[in-house]
C-alpha positions in Angstrom: 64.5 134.7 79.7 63.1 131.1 80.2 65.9 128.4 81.7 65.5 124.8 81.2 67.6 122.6 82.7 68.5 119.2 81.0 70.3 116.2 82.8 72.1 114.6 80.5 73.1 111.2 81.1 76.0 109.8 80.0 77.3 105.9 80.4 79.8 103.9 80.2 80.6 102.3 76.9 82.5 98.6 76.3 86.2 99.5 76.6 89.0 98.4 73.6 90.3 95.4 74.2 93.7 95.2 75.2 94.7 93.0 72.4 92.7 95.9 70.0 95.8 98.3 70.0 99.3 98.9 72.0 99.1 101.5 74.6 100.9 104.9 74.3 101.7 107.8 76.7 100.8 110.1 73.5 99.1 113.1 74.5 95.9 114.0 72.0 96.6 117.7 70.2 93.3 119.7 69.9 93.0 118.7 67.1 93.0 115.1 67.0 90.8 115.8 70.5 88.2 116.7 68.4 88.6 114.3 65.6 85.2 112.6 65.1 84.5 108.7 66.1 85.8 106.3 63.4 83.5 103.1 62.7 84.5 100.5 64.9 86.2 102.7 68.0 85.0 102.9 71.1 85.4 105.0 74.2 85.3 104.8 77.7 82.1 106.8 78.3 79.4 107.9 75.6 76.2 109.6 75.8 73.1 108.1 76.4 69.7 110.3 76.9 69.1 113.5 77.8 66.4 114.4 80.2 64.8 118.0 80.3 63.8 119.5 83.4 61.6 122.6 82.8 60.8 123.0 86.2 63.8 122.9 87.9 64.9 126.4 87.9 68.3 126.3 89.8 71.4 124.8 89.9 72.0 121.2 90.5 74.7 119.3 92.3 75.4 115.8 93.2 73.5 112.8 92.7 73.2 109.7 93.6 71.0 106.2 92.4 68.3 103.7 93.8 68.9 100.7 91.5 66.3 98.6 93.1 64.1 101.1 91.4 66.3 102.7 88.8 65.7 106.0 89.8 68.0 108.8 89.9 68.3 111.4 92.7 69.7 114.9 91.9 70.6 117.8 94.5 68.5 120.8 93.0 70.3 123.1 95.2 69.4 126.2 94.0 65.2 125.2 94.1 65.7 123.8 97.8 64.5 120.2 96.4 66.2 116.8 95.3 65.2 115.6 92.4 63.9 112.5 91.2 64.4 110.5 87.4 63.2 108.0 86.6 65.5 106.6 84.3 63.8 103.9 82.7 61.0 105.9 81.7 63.4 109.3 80.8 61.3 111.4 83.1 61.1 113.9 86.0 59.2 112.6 89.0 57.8 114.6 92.3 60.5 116.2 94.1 61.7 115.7 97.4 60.7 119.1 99.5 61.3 121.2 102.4 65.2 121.2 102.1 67.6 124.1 102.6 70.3 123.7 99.6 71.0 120.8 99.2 74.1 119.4 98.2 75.9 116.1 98.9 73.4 113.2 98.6 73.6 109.0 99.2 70.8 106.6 98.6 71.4 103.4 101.4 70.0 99.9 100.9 68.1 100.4 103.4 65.4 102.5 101.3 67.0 105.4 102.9 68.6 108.9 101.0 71.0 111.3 103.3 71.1 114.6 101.8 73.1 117.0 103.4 72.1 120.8 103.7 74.3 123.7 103.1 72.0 126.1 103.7 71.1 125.1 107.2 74.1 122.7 108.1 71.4 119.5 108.3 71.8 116.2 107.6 68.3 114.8 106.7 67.4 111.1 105.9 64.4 110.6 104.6 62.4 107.3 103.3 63.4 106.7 99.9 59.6 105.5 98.7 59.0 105.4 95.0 58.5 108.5 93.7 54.9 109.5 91.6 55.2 111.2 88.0 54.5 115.0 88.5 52.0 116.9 87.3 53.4 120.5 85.8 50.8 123.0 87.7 52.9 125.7 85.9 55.0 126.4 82.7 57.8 128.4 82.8 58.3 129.3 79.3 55.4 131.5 79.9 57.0 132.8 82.8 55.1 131.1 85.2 56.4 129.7 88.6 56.4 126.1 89.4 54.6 125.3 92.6 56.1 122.0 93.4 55.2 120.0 96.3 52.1 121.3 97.5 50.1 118.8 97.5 49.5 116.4 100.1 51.2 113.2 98.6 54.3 114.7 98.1 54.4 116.3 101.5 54.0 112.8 102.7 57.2 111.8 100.6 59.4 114.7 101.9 59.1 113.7 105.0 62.2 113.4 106.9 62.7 110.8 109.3 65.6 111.9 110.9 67.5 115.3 111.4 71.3 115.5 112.4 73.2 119.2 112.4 76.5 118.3 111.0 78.0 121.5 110.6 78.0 124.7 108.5 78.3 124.5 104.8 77.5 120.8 104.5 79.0 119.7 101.4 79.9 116.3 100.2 78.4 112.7 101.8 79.9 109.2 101.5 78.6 106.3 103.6 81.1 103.4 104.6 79.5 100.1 104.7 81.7 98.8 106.7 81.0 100.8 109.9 77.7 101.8 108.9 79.4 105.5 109.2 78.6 108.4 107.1 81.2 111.3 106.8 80.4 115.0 105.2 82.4 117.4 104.4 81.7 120.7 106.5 83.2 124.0 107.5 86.7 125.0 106.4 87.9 122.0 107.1 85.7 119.2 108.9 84.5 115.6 108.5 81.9 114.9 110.7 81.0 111.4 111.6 77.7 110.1 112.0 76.3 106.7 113.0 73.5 105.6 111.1 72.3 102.9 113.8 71.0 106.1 116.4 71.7 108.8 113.8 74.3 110.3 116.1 77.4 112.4 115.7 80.4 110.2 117.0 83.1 112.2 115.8 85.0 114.9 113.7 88.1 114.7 111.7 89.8 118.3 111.4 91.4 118.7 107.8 93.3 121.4 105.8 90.5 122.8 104.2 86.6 121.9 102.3 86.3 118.6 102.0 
């Protein structure tokens, strides 16, 4: 059976005023839940676009956004690739690959995107150049397997810079900007610390269970 996956993209919309109506600790019934949008309401998020993506084949996790370039960066974990959307143009770029699921992702200022690994335990930050539109060399309604990233531009884009082995199942990735310190989630329990001036583990926070 064919799959396509679709990233839908959903935004936030301008929020009631707090003049518009009184607040109320009411709890929505099914019913009204499903009640559909009077002229003149609004809501705190509302969709946007969707995006297909016939030739991701997998599942797909976190993301995360270059807005210098407006482009959106998506774990495909299950096709060992992240990614790319452009967002202005509503399409699928060239994908980042060579990655071993990939899960928790961060794009830095610094033109950089850390995507941890969970299939390796692998923290990999690679240059965050624009990525080109892609070419479909396959279609998949026809049963036909993608072969993505074979050529030799996008192996140039893949490329990782640096490697760091954070730990098993490497999961989720936040960067503090304060002390230029990222932390992922790892293990049963972990945080591990990495500096992002050598690209060094400096430390590891034991917790109570996956972060």
């Amino acid at each position: 059976m064919a799959f396509t996956s679709i990233l839908t993209l959903v935004f936030a919309a301008t929020m009631q005023s707090a003049t518009s109506a009184p607040a109320t600790t009411a709890r929505a019934t099914p019913a009204q839940a499903t009640t559909p949008q009077k002229q003149g309401e609004t809501h705190a998020l509302s969709l946007q676009s969707t995006v297909p993506m016939p030739l991701v084949l997998g599942r797909m996790d976190h993301m995360a956004i270059d807005l210098k370039r407006n482009v959106l960066y998506v774990s495909g974990l299950g096709d060992d690739t992240v990614e790319s959307v452009d967002l202005a143009a509503q399409k699928l770029l060239a994908p980042r690959t060579g990655l071993k699921e990939p899960t928790g992702i961060v794009y830095l200022d610094s033109d950089e995107l850390i995507v941890a690994n969970g299939g390796n335990g692998d923290l990999d930050v690679v240059r965050s150049d624009a990525p080109a539109a892609e070419e479909p060399k396959a279609d998949p309604a026809k049963g036909e397997t993608p072969l993505r990233g074979t050529d030799k531009a996008v192996a140039e884009r893949a490329k990782t810079v640096r490697k760091v082995h954070v730990g098993a199942d490497a999961d989720n990735v936040r960067f503090d900007p304060v002390t230029k310190r990222v932390f992922v989630g790892v293990g049963s329990g972990n945080l591990t610390i990495v500096r992002t001036d050598a690209w060094l583990m400096s430390g590891l926070i034991e917790l109570g269970g996956h972060p």
